[in-house]
N, C-alpha and C positions, 0 to 999 in steps of 0.2 A: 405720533406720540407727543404730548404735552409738556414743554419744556417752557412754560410760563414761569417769571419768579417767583406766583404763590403755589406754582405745584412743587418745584423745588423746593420752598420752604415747607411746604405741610410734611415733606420727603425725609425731612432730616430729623435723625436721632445722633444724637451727642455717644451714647450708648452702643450704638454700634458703630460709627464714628472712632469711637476708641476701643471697640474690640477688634474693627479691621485695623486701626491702624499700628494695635501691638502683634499681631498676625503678622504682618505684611515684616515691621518690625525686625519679632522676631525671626522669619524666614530669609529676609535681605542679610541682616545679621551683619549692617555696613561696618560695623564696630569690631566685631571677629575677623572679617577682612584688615581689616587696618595693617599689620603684619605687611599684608602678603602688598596693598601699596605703597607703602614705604622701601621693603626690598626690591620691587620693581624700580621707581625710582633712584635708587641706590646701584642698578644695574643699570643705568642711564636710558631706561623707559618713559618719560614722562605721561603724566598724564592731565588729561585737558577734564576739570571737573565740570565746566558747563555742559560739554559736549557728551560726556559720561553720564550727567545727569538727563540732558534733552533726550539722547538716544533710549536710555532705561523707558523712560516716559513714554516716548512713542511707541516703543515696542510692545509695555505690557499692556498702554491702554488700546493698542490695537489688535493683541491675542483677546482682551476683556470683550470686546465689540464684535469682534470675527470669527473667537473662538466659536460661540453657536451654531453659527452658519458649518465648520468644518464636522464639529458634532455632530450634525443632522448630516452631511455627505458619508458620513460611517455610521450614519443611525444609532447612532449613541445620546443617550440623555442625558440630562445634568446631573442628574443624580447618581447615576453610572458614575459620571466620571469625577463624582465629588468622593464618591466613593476610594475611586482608584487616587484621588489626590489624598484622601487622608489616608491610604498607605504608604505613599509618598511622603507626605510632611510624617508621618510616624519616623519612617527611615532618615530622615534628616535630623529628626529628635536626637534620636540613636546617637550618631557622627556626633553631636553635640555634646550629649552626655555623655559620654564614653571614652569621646578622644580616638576616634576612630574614622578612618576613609573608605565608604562603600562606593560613594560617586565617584570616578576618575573624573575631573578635569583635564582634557586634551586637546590639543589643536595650534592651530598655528599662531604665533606669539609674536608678528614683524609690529604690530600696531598695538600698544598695551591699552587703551581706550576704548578700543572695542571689544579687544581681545586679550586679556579674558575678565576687565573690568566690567564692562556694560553685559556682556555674556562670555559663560556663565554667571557670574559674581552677582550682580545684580537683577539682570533679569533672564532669567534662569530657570529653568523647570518648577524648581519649586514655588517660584513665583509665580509664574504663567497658572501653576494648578491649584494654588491658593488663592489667584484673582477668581477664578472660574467656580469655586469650590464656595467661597466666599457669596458668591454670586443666586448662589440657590437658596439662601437661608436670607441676604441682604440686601435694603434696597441700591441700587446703580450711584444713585445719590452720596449715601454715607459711604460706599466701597472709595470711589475716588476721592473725595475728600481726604481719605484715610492714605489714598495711595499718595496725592499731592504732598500732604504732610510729611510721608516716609522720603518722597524725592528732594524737600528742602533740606531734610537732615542728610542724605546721601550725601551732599551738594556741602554742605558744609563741613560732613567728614572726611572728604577726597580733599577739600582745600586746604582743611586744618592734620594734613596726616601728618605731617611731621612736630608738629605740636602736640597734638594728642599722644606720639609715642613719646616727648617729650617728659609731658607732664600730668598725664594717668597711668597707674602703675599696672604694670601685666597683669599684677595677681587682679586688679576690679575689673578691666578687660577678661578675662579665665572664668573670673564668679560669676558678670552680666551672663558670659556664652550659656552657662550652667543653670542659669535663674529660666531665659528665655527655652531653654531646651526641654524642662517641664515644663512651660506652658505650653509648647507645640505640643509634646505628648498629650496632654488635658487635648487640644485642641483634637488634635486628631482620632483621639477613640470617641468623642462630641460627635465630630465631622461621621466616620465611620458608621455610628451606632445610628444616629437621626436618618442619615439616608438611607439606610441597610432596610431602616425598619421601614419608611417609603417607599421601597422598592419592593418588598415583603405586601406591603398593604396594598400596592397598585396590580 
C-alpha cells in the first residue's frame, strides 16, 4: 500500500474530514459524558486525561485496522456489518433523543480511566462500528484525521471537566445531546439504506 506524502494528499477531502469527524463526534458524545466525569471525580476516581485519551486511540485505531481481518474469520463483509452498525448508531440516536437507556453499561469500576471512561465511554461499540461503517463509504485517510481530531477534543474535555460544568450550562449540554442525536438518526438510515441497497445489487 502507498503511503507516500502525495498519495496521502491526493487522499484527502475536507468534506468527509468533517462528516467523519461530526460522526465520530456525535457518537463519542464526550460532552454528554461530562456529568458522569465529574461525579466520578467527585467519588474520588480520578482520572488521568492523557492516558484516557492514548488508550481511546489505540484501541479504535486498532479495531479500524483489524476489524477486517476479524470480518473475513466470520465471513462477514463490510457492508453487512455497516449495516448492522447503522442499527446500532440508530439505537443510540434513540438514548439521545428520548432520554432513555437501552445500552447497560456494566462492569468493573476499581480503575475509572479505563473503566468505564476509555470503555465503554469513549471507545465503545458504537464507536468501534461507526469506525468500521465509516470505513465503506470513506477514504482510511479522512476517517483518522477525523478521529485524531475527535481525540484532541476528548483530551481537553476530561481536563477541562470541571470547568466546563462550571461554566456551560446544562440546558446547552441537554440541546448539543439533542442536536447531535438527529444527526445520528440522518446518519444512520444514510448508513442503512446505501448499503442495504449494495447488498441488494451484489
Amino acid at each position: 500500500m502507498d503511503f507516500s506524502i502525495d498519495y496521502i494528499i491526493s487522499r484527502l477531502s475536507w468534506e468527509q474530514i468533517a462528516s467523519a469527524f461530526l460522526v465520530l463526534f456525535a457518537i463519542i458524545d464526550v460532552l454528554g459524558s461530562t456529568p458522569i466525569f465529574i461525579s466520578l471525580k467527585e467519588r474520588g476516581r480520578p482520572i488521568n486525561a492523557l492516558k484516557a485519551t492514548l488508550l481511546s486511540t489505540v484501541l479504535l485505531v486498532a479495531f479500524y485496522y483489524a476489524g477486517d481481518a476479524a470480518l473475513k474469520f466470520f465471513n462477514v463483509d463490510i457492508q453487512s456489518f455497516a449495516v448492522a452498525g447503522a442499527v446500532l448508531i440508530f439505537i443510540v440516536a434513540l438514548e439521545m433523543l428520548l432520554d432513555i437507556e437501552i445500552f447497560k453499561y456494566s462492569g468493573p469500576s476499581k480503575e475509572a480511566t479505563l473503566i468505564p471512561v476509555v470503555f465503554p465511554l469513549i471507545a465503545g461499540a458504537g464507536a468501534f462500528t461507526t469506525l468500521l461503517s465509516l470505513k465503506a463509504e470513506y477514504a482510511s485517510t479522512n476517517i483518522m484525521i477525523g478521529l485524531a481530531l475527535n481525540m484532541i477534543f476528548v483530551y481537553i474535555v476530561i481536563r477541562a471537566a470541571d470547568k466546563i460544568n462550571r461554566y456551560v450550562s446544562q440546558n446547552i449540554i441537554y440541546v448539543l445531546r439533542k442536536f447531535f442525536g438527529v444527526i445520528l438518526l440522518a446518519i444512520a438510515v444514510r448508513l442503512f439504506t446505501t448499503n442495504l441497497l449494495t447488498l441488494i445489487n451484489s
